[in-house]
C-alpha positions as a printed Julia matrix, in Angstrom:
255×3 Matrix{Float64}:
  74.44  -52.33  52.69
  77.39  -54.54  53.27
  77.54  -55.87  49.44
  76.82  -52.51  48.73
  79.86  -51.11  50.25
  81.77  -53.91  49.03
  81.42  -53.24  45.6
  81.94  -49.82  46.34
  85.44  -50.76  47.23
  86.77  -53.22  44.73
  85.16  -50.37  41.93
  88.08  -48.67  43.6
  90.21  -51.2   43.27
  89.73  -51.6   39.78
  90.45  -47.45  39.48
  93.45  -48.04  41.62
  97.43  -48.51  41.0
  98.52  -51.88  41.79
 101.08  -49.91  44.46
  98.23  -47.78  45.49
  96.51  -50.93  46.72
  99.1   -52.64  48.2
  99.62  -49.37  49.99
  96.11  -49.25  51.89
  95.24  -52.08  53.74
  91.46  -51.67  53.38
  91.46  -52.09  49.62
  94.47  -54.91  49.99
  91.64  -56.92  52.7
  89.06  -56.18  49.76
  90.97  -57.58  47.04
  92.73  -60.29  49.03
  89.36  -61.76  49.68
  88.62  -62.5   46.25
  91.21  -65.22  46.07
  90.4   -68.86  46.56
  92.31  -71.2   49.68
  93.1   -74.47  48.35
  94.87  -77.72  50.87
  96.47  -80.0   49.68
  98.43  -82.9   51.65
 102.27  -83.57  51.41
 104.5   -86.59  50.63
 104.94  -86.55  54.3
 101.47  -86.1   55.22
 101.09  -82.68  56.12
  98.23  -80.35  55.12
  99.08  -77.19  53.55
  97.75  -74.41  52.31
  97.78  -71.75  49.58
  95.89  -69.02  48.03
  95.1   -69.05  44.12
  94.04  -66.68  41.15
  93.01  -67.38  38.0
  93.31  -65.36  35.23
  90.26  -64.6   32.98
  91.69  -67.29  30.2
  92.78  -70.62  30.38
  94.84  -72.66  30.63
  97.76  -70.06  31.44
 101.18  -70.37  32.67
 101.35  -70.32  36.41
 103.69  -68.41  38.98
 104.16  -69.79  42.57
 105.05  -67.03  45.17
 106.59  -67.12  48.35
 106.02  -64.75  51.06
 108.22  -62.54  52.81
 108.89  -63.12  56.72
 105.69  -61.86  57.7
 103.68  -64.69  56.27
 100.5   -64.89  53.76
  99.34  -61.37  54.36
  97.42  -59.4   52.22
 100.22  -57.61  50.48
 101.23  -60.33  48.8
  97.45  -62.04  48.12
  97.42  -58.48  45.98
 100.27  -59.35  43.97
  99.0   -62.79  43.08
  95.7   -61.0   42.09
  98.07  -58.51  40.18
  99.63  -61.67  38.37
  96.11  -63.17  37.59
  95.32  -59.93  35.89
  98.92  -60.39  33.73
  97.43  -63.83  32.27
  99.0   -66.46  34.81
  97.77  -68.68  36.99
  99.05  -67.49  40.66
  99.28  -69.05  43.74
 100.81  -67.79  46.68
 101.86  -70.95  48.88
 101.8   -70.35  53.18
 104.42  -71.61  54.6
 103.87  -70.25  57.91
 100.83  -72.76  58.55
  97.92  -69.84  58.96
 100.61  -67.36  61.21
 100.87  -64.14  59.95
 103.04  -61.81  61.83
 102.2   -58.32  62.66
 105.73  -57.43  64.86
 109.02  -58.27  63.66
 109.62  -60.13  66.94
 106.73  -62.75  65.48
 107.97  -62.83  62.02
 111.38  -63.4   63.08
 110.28  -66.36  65.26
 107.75  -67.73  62.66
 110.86  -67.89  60.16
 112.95  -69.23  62.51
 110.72  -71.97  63.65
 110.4   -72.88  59.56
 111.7   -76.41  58.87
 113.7   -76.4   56.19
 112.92  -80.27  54.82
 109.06  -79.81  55.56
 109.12  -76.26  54.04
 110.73  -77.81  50.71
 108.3   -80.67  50.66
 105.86  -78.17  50.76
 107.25  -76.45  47.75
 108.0   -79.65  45.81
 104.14  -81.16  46.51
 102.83  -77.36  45.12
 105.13  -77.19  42.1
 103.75  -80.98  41.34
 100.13  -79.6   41.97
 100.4   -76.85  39.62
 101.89  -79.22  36.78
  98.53  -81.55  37.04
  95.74  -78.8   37.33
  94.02  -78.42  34.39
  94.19  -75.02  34.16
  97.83  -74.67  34.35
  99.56  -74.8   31.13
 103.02  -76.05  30.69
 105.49  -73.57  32.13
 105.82  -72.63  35.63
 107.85  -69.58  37.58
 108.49  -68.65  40.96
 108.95  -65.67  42.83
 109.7   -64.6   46.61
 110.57  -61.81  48.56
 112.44  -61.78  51.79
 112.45  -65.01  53.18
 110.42  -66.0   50.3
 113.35  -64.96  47.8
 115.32  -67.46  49.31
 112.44  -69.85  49.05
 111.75  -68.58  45.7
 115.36  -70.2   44.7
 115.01  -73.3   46.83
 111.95  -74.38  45.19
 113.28  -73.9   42.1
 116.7   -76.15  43.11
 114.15  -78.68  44.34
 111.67  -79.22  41.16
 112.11  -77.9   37.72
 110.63  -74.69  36.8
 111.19  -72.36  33.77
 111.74  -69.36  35.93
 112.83  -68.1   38.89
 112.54  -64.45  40.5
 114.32  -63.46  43.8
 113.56  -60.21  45.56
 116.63  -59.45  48.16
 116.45  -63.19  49.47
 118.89  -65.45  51.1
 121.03  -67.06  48.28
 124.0   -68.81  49.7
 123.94  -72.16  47.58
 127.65  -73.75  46.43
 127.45  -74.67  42.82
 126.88  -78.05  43.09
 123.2   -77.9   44.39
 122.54  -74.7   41.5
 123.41  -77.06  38.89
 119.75  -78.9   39.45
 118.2   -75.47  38.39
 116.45  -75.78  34.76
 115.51  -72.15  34.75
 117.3   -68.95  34.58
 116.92  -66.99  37.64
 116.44  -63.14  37.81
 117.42  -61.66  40.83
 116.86  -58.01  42.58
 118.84  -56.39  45.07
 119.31  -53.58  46.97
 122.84  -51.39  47.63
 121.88  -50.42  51.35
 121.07  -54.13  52.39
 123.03  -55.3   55.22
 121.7   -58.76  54.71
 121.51  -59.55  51.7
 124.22  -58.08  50.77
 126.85  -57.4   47.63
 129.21  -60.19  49.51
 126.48  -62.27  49.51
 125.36  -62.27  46.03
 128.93  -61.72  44.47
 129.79  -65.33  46.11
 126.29  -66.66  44.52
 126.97  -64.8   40.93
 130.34  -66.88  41.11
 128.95  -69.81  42.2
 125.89  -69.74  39.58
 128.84  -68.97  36.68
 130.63  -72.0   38.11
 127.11  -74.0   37.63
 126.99  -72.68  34.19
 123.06  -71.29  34.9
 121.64  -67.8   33.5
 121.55  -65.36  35.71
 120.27  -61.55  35.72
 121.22  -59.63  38.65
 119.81  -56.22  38.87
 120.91  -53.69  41.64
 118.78  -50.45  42.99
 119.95  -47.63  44.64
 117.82  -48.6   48.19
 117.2   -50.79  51.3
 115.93  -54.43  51.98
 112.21  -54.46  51.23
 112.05  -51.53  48.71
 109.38  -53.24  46.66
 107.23  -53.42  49.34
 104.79  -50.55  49.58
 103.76  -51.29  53.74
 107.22  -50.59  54.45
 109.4   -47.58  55.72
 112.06  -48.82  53.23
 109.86  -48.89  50.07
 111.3   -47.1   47.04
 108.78  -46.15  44.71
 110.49  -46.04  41.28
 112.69  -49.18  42.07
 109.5   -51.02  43.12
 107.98  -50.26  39.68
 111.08  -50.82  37.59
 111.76  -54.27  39.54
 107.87  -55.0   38.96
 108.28  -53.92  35.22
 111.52  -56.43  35.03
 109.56  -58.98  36.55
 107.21  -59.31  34.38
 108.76  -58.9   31.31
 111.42  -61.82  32.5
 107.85  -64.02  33.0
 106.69  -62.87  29.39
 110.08  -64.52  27.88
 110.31  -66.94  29.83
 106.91  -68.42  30.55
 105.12  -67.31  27.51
């Protein structure tokens, strides 16, 4: 009865919008259990994990995401599913060590209590990993939301990549550490963020012109954490045209 059921669900996954899925936690559990954890252990000797998806043919160029402050949730175990599906290899790193927050108290303690030199060793050892599997071809991109669009960048700073994707992350870098990025970076904001704001990314638009690095900066018409379908802020239409941008920026860059 129980596989029964199962496939009863991921047959609705498969007749489902990729938002649609995100959107109900039942199917997002279904579908978030089809991806593989892999460990590996750091320069500094510290086990980490990740969750992967493969895409049906291989090898394929691979996309590292970050998550937002909640931690490795299901929402965004979907979206690496969603980028299997697109042809690339996707793994979606944890960086919370197993916590995933359900309150915003929790999440805002969890990413407090990140350590900024372990968390990029963490990023650094992936990146690495994802150059030497086999069924990784030769480009690599990253992507983050949140918190994890600030770690989206940071990774990038910290180990060459072909490209980078920030959703409404922290970007405050002088120009000095952007020049070590080898990719160009495509960013997405929103108008009615109070954090990540259009001070914020003005100062990193001039600082990434000063660096002499591409940059695409798109703005929507919405709050922090638009694209994210469990939230009271998500915007439908930006969500889809920032997913649409995404992709294509992957496709030119990583194909």
């Amino acid at each position: 009865m129980q596989t029964l059921a199962r496939r009863q669900v991921l047959s609705g996954i498969a007749a489902t919008s990729f938002a649609a899925v995100l959107a109900d936690p039942r199917l997002a559990r279904a579908a978030a259990a089809g991806l593989e954890t892999v460990s590996i252990t750091t320069e500094d000797g510290r086990s980490v994990k990740a969750a992967l998806a493969l895409p049906s043919k291989l090898p394929a160029p691979a996309v590292l995401l970050v998550h937002e402050w909640w931690g490795l949730n299901d929402q965004i175990k979907v979206v690496a599913q969603e980028l299997a599906k697109e042809g690339y290899v996707a793994l979606a790193v944890d960086l919370y060590d197993d916590k995933v927050a359900t309150t915003p108290e929790d999440a805002s303690a969890y990413m407090k209590a990140v350590d900024p030199g372990q968390a990029t060793g963490a990023l650094k050892s992936w990146v690495s990993w994802l150059r030497d599997h086999e069924a990784v071809g030769e480009k690599i991109g990253t992507v983050g939301w949140c918190f994890g669009g600030g770690w989206s960048l940071n990774a990038s700073i910290a180990s060459p990549v072909e490209a980078t994707v920030v959703y409404y992350g922290q970007v405050v870098h002088p120009a000095e550490e952007l020049k070590a990025l080898t990719s160009p970076v495509l960013g997405h904001f929103a108008t009615e963020d109070q954090w990540i704001n259009k001070e914020m990314v003005g100062k990193f638009e001039a600082e990434m012109a000063k660096a002499k690095r591409p940059l695409q900066s798109y703005w929507y018409e919405a709050n922090h954490a638009f694209a994210n379908p469990t939230s009271a802020r998500y915007d439908e239409a930006d969500a889809k045209l920032s997913w649409e941008r995404t992709l294509a920026f992957f496709k030119e860059n990583l194909t």
